[in-house]
KOLPATI-513742 format. One line per field, with one value per residue (C-alpha): x, y negated, z negated; residue number from 0. Coordinates in steps of 0.25 Angstrom, whole numbers, plus 5000, padded with zeros to 4 digits. Example, Ala and Ser with C-alpha at 12.3 -4.5 7.8 and 13.67 -1.06 7.14 Angstrom:
BEGIN
x = [5049; 5055] $
y = [5018; 5004] $
z = [4969; 4971] $
num = [0; 1] $
//
This chain:
BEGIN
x = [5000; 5006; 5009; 4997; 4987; 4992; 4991; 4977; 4973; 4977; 4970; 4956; 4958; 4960; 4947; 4940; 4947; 4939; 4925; 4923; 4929; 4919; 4917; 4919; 4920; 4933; 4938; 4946; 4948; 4962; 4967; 4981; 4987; 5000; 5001; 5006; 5019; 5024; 5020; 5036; 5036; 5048; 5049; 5043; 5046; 5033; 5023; 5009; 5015; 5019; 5004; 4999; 5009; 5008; 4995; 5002; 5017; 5021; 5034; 5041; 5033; 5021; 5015; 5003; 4993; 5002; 5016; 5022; 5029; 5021; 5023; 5021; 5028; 5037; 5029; 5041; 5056; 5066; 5081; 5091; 5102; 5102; 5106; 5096; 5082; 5075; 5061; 5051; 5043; 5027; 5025; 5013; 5014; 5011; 5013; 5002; 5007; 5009; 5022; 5026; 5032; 5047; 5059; 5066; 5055; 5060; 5076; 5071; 5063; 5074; 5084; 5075; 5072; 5085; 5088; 5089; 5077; 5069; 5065; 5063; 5077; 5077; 5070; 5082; 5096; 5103; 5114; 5103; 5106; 5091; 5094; 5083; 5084; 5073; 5060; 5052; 5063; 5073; 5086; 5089; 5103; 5109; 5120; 5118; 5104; 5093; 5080; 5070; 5076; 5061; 5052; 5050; 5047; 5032; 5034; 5046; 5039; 5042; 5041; 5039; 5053; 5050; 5039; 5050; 5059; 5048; 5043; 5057; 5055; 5068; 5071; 5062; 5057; 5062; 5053; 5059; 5056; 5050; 5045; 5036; 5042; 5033; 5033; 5029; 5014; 5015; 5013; 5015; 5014; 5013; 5002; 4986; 4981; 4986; 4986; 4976; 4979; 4990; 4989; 4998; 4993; 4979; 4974; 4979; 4969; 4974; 4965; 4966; 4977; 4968; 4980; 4985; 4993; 4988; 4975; 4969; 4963; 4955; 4945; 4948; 4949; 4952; 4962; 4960; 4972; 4969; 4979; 4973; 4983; 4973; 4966; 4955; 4952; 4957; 4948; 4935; 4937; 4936; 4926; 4916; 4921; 4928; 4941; 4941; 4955; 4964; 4977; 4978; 4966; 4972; 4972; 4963; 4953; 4953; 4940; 4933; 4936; 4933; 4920; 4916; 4903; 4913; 4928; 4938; 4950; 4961; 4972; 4984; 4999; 5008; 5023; 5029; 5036; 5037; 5050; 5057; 5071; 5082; 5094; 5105; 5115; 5117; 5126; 5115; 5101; 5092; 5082; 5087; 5093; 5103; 5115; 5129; 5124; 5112; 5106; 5101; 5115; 5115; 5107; 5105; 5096; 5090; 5087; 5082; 5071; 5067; 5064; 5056; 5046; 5032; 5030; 5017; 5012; 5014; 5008; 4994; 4992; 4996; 4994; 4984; 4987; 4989; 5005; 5015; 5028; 5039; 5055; 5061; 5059; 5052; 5037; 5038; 5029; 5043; 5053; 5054; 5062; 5055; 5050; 5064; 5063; 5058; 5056; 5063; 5054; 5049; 5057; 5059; 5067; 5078; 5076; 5077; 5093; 5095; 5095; 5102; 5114; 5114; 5116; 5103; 5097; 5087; 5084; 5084; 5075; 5073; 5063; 5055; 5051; 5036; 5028; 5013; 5007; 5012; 5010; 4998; 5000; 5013; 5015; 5007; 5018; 5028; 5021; 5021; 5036; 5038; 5030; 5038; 5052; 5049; 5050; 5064; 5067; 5066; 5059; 5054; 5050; 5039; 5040; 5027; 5025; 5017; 5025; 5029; 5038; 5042; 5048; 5053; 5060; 5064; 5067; 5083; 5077; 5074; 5089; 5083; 5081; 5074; 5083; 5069; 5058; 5045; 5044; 5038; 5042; 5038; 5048; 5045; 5052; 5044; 5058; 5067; 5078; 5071; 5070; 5085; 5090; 5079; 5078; 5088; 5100; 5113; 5108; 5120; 5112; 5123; 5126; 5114; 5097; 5101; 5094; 5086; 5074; 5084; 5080; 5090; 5100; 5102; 5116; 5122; 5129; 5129; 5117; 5116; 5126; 5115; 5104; 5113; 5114; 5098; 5096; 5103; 5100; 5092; 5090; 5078; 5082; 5097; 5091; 5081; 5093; 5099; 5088; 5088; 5103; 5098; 5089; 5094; 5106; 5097; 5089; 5103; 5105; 5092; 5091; 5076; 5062; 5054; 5040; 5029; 5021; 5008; 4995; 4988; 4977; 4968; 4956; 4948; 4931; 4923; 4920; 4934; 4943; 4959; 4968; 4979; 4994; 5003; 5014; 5001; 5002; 4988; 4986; 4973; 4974; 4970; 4958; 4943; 4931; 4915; 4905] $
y = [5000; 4988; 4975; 4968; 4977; 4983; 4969; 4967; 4980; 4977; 4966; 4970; 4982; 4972; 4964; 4977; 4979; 4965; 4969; 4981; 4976; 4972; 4957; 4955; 4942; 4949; 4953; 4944; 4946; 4939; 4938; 4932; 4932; 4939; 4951; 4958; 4965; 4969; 4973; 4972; 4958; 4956; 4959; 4946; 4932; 4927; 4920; 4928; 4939; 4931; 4928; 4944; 4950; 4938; 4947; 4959; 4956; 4944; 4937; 4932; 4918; 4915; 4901; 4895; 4887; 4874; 4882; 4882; 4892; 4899; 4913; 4926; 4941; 4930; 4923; 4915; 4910; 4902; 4898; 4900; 4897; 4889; 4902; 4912; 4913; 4923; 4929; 4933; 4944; 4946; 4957; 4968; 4966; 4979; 4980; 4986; 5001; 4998; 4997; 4988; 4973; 4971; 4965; 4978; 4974; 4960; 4963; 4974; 4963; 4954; 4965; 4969; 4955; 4953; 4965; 4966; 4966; 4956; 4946; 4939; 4937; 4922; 4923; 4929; 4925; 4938; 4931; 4931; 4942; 4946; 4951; 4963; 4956; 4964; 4970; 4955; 4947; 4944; 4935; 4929; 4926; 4915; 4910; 4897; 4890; 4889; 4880; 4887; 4902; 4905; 4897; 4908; 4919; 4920; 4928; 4937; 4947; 4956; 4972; 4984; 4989; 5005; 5005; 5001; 5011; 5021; 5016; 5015; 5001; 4996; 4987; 4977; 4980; 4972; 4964; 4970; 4984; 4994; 5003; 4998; 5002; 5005; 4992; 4987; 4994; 4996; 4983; 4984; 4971; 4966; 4955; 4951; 4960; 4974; 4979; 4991; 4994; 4987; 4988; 4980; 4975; 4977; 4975; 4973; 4975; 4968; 4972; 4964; 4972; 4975; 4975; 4960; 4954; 4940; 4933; 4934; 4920; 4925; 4935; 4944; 4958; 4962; 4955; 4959; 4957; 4957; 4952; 4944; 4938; 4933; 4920; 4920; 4934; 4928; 4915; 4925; 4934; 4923; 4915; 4927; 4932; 4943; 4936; 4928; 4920; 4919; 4912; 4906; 4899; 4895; 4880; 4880; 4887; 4878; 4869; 4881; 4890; 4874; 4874; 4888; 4888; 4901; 4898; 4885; 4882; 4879; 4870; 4864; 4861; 4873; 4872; 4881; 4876; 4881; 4878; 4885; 4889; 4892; 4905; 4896; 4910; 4919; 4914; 4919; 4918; 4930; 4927; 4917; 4916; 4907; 4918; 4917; 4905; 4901; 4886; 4885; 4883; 4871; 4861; 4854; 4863; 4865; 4850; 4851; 4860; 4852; 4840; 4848; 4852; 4842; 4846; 4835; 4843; 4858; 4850; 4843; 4855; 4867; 4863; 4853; 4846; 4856; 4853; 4845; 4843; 4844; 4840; 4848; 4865; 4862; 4856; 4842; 4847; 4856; 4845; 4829; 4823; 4830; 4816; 4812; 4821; 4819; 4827; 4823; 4821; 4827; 4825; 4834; 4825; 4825; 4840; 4842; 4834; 4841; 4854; 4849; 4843; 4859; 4864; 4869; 4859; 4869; 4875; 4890; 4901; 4906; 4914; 4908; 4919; 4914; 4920; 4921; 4925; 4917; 4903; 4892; 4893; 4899; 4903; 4892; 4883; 4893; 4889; 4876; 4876; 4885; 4873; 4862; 4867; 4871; 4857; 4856; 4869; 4879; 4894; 4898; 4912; 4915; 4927; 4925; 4938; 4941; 4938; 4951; 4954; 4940; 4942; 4956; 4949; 4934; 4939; 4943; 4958; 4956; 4950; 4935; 4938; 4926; 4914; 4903; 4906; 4899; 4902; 4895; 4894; 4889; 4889; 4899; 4892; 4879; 4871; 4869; 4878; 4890; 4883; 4880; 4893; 4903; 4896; 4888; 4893; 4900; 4916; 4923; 4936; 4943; 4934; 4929; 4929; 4912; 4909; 4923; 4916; 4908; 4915; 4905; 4906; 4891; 4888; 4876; 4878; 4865; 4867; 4877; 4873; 4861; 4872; 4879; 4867; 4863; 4878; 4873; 4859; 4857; 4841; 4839; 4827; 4831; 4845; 4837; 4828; 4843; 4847; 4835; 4838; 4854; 4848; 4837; 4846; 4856; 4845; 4841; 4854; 4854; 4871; 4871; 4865; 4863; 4861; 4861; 4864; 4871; 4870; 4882; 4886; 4898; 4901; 4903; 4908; 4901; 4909; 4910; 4900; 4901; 4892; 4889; 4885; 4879; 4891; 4898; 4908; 4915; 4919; 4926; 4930; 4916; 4917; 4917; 4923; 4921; 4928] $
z = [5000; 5002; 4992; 4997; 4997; 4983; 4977; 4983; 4978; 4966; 4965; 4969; 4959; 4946; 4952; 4953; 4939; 4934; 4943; 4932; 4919; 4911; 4906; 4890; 4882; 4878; 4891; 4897; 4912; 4919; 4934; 4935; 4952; 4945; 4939; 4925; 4932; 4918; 4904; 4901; 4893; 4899; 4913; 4919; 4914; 4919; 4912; 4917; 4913; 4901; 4897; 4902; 4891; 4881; 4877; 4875; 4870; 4861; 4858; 4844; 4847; 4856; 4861; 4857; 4866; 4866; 4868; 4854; 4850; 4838; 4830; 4838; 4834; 4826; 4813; 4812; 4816; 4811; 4816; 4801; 4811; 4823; 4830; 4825; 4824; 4817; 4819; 4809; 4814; 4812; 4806; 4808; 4822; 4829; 4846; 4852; 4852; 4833; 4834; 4824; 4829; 4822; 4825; 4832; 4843; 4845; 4845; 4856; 4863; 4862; 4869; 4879; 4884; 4886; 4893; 4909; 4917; 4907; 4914; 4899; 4896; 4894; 4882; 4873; 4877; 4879; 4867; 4857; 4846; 4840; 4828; 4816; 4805; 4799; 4806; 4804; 4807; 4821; 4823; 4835; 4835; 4844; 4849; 4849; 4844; 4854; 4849; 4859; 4857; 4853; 4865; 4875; 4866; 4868; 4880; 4874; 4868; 4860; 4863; 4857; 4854; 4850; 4862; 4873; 4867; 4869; 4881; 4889; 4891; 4883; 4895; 4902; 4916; 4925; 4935; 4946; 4940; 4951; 4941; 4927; 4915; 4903; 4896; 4913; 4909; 4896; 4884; 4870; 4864; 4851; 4857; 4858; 4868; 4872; 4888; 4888; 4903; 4915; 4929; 4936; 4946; 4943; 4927; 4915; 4902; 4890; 4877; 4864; 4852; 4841; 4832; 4836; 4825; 4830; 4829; 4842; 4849; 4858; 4859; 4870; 4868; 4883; 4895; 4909; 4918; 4932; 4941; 4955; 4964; 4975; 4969; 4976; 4970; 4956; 4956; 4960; 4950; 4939; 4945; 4946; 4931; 4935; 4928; 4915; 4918; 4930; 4933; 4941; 4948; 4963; 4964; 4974; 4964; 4952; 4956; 4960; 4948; 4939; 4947; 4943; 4933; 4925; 4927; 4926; 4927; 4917; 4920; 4913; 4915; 4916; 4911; 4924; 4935; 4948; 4954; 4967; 4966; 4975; 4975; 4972; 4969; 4981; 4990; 5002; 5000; 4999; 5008; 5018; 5032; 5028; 5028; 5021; 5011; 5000; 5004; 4990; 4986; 4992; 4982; 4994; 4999; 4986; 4985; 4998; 4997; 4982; 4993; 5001; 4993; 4992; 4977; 4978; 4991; 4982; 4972; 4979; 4989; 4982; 4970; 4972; 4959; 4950; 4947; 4944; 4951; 4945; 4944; 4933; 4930; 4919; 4918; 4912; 4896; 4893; 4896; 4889; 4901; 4911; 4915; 4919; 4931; 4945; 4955; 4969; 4980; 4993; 5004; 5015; 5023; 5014; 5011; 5027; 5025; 5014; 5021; 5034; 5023; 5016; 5031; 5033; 5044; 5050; 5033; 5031; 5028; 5014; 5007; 4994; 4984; 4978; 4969; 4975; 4959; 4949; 4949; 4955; 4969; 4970; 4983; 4987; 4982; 4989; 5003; 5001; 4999; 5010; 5020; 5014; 5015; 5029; 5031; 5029; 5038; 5027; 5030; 5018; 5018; 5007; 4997; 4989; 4981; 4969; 4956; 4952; 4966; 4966; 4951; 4954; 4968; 4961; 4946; 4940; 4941; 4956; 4957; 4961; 4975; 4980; 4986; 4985; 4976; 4966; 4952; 4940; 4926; 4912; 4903; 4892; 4882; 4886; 4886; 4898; 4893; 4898; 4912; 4911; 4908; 4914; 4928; 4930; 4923; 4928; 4931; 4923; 4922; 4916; 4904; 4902; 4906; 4911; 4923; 4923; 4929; 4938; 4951; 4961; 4952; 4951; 4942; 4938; 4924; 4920; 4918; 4911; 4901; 4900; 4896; 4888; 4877; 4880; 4873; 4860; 4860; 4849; 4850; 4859; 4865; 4867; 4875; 4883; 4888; 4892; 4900; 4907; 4909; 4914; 4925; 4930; 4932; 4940; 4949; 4954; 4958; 4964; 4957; 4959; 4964; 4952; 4959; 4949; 4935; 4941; 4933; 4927; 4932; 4924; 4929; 4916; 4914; 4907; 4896; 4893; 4883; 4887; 4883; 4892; 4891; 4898; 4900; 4908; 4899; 4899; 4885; 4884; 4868; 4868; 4877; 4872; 4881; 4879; 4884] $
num = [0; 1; 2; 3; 4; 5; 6; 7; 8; 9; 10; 11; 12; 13; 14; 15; 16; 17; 18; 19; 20; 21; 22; 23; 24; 25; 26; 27; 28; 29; 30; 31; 32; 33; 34; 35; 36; 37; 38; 39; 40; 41; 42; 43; 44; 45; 46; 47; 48; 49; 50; 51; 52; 53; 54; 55; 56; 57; 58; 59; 60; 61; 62; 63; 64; 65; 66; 67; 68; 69; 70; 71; 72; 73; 74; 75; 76; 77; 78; 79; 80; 81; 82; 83; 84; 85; 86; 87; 88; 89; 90; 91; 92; 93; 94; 95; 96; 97; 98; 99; 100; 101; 102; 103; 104; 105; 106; 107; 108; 109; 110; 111; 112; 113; 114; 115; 116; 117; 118; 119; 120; 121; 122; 123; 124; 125; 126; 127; 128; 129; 130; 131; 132; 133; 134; 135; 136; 137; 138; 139; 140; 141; 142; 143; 144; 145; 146; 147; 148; 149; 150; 151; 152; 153; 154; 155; 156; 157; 158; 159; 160; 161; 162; 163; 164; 165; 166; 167; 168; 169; 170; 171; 172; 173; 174; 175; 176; 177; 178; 179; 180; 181; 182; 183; 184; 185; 186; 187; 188; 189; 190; 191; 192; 193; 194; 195; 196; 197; 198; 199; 200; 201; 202; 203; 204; 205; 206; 207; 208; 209; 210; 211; 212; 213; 214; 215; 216; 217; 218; 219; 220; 221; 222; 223; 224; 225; 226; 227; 228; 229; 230; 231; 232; 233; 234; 235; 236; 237; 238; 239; 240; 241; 242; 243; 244; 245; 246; 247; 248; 249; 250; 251; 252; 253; 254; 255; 256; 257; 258; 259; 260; 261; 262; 263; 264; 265; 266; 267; 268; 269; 270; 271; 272; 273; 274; 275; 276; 277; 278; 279; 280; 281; 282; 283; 284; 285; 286; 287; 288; 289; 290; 291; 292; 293; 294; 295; 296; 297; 298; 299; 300; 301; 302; 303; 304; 305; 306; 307; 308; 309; 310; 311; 312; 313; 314; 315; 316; 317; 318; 319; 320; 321; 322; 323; 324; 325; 326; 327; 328; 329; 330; 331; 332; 333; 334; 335; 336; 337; 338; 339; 340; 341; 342; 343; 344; 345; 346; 347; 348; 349; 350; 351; 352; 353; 354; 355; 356; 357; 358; 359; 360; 361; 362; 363; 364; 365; 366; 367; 368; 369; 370; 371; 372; 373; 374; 375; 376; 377; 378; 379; 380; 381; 382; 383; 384; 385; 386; 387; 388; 389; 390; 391; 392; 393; 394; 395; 396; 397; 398; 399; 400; 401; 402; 403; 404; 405; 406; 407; 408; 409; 410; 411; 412; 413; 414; 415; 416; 417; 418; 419; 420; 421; 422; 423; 424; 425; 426; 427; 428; 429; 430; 431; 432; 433; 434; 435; 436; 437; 438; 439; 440; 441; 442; 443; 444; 445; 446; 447; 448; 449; 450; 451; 452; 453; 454; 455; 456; 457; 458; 459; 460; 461; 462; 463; 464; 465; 466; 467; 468; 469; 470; 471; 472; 473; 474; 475; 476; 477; 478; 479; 480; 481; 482; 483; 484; 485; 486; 487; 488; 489; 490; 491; 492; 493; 494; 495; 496; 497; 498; 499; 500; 501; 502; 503; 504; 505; 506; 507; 508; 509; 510; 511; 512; 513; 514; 515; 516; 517; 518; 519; 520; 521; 522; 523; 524; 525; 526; 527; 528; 529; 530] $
//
């Protein structure tokens, strides 16, 4: 069978799936275009899939409503040295399976994130020592003070170390893996809601853990899952009530689900970037017929293709409204100077000069990895670009695949093949050290899990000595002058096309009360639904 008519089929088989399932006010029935790829909490760093296993796993911390960082499987935490934290467990906590929650299972969760094929290894720096101190209580030994050790934690969470044992699932599966591993089909979380059945691909049942440490906020007994990646199909199953939530509503939908006498619309500022990026390491590209050299190395090139870009256009007729450009990686809530930025204008003319000046008077052909899944209007915003830069002479050859190939092509475990591609990001940490150091850092794969979401391999180590002081910086003012430093250091080297903060946009019924945040984290735990 091939891919298409696998995915369709299954597709028609999850809304056969929602046809029959019977509707409860404690039933809770969701459609996302993406899929769940992975029960493995650490297999994709991605934040749908974020949201799908934040029911199910939880971290030391979590984040409440506004983003602060508040208690999780951690009551508590204090720093009696500036190089070491220590943890104070919560105690009675039992994952799904009973077995009890203790401190071996976070110095296990704390190797295994770390280990190769994680795609989560940003989140403890491989020089961190975590440290038994007793069964309630976990050391985080640095070597050198970090202030925001902590601020990405809500999406570690922490596994079942006596279940991976048993389970052969000591590793994390890889993204790219070509065969699941237990923990790819099987959960057991400490969490809110337990996963009754997964069918990737098709559904996934999420019922409510009758053993939940925690108070629960909502009152749903039952999640549905059903992932729909044609959005015509998406906005007709929650129009006619077949589907309680869906994310995201098409742009193009958004009066007509507003207009609907059962549906709406919610809509805020989200925190994720979408930015384009460029191979700036192999000496050839991948997918080019440029032979013998990498344009990208030039930055001239690079600025050129920055210029060519009508970021107003992307923003009045693809996204009719519903963004806002940007200059920096970072979305202007998460960084004080951010207003000192501006983002250089559209100009074709000069992009066209720029290219004749690198050598290329007639451009060059290069394909542009774009994910078609994942973000409002994604590969819309790769055609786009594909019709402007044609303008200067460029052939853009567009790879728009579901997220799950893109990731297994794009991502470390895939070997970063792509020479042009779109991503998004919001930076767990809420702070711009994580774009710093995730995305734009030095890869140095061998030393270190710098630059691990750095799929161009952009370098300039300068630059990262600059990040490497905003980490230990405690003196707020002092580290935003840093930051500054970090990216007025990267827009000279023109090291990516920042192009804009989308908004969110859930399709919600009715009868259902949600709350939403900006991290377009779809915490259902939260959710009430009425009759």
């Amino acid at each position: 069978m091939s891919v298409c008519r696998s995915l369709f089929a299954a597709t028609l088989a999850g809304t056969l799936a929602l046809a029959v399932t019977p509707a409860s006010s404690q039933t809770l029935r969701y459609a996302n275009q993406g899929d769940l790829k992975s029960l493995d909490p650490y297999t994709l760093n991605e934040s749908t899939t974020h949201a799908h296993l934040g029911h199910v796993y939880q971290g030391l911390t979590a984040r409440d409503k506004e983003l602060k960082i508040i208690p999780a499987l951690a009551e508590s935490w204090e720093t009696p040295e500036p190089t070491r934290w220590r943890f104070h467990l919560r105690k009675g906590v039992k994952f799904h399976n009973g077995d009890p929650f203790t401190a071996d299972d976070v110095v296990f969760s704390a190797d295994r994130v770390r280990k190769k094929g994680s795609n989560m290894q940003t989140r403890l720096a491989p020089d961190v020592k975590v440290v038994k101190v007793d069964d309630y209580t976990v050391d985080f030994v640095l070597p050198s003070p970090n202030p925001i050790l902590h601020n990405s934690w809500d999406v570690w969470y922490i596994m079942d170390k006596k279940w991976a044992e048993e389970n052969n699932v000591v590793d994390p599966t890889p993204v790219a893996a070509t065969t699941p591993s237990y923990a790819s089909l099987h959960e057991n979380g400490t969490g809110p809601f337990i996963i009754e059945s997964h069918q990737p691909g098709v559904k996934t049942v999420f019922k409510a853990n009758p053993n939940y440490w925690g108070k629960m906020e909502g009152n749903l007994k039952e999640i549905i899952f059903t992932p729909i990646s044609s959005d015509a199909t998406r906005v007709a199953a929650l129009l006619s009530g077949e589907v309680d939530v869906i994310e995201p509503v098409p742009i193009q939908d958004i009066s007509r689900v507003d207009s609907s006498p059962n549906a709406q619309v919610l809509k805020g500022p989200e925190l994720r970037t979408i930015f384009i990026g460029f191979d700036q390491t192999r000496d050839e590209l991948l997918y080019s017929n440029i032979k013998g050299k990498n344009p990208f190395k030039d930055a001239r090139v690079r600025e050129a293709f920055y210029k060519a870009i009508d970021i107003e256009l992307i923003k009045t007729r693809v996204m009719r409204g519903l963004s806002t450009p940007s200059a920096l990686m970072i979305a202007p809530e998460l960084f004080a100077l951010s207003k000192e930025f501006t983002r250089p204008k559209f100009d074709p003319d000069g992009a066209k000069k720029l290219l004749t000046e690198a050598g290329y008077p007639d451009g060059f052909e290069v394909t542009m990895d774009c994910p078609n899944d994942r973000y409002v209007n994604d590969a819309a915003i790769c055609q786009a670009v594909v019709g402007m830069l044609a303008r200067i002479g460029v052939k853009i050859n567009l790879l728009a695949q579901p997220k799950a190939q893109y990731f297994a092509k794009v991502l470390k475990q895939g070997g970063y093949q792509t020479s042009f591609y779109l991503l998004g990001w919001t930076p767990s940490t809420m702070d711009s050290h994580n774009v710093l150091y995730d995305i734009m850092g030095c890869r140095d794969d061998a030393k270190s899990s710098r630059g691990e979401a750095n799929l161009g391999g952009y370098c300039n180590k300068e630059f990262d000595a600059i990040t490497d002081k905003v980490l230990v910086e405690t003196d707020t003012a002092k580290r935003n002058q840093l930051i500054k430093q970090a990216y007025e250091i990267s827009i000279k080297d023109w090291a990516y096309i920042p192009l804009h903060q989308q908004a969110l946009a859930w399709g919600v019924s009715k009868k259902v009360n949600l709350p939403q945040r900006a991290d377009n984290l779809v915490m259902f735990h939260w959710a009430t639904k009425k009759e």
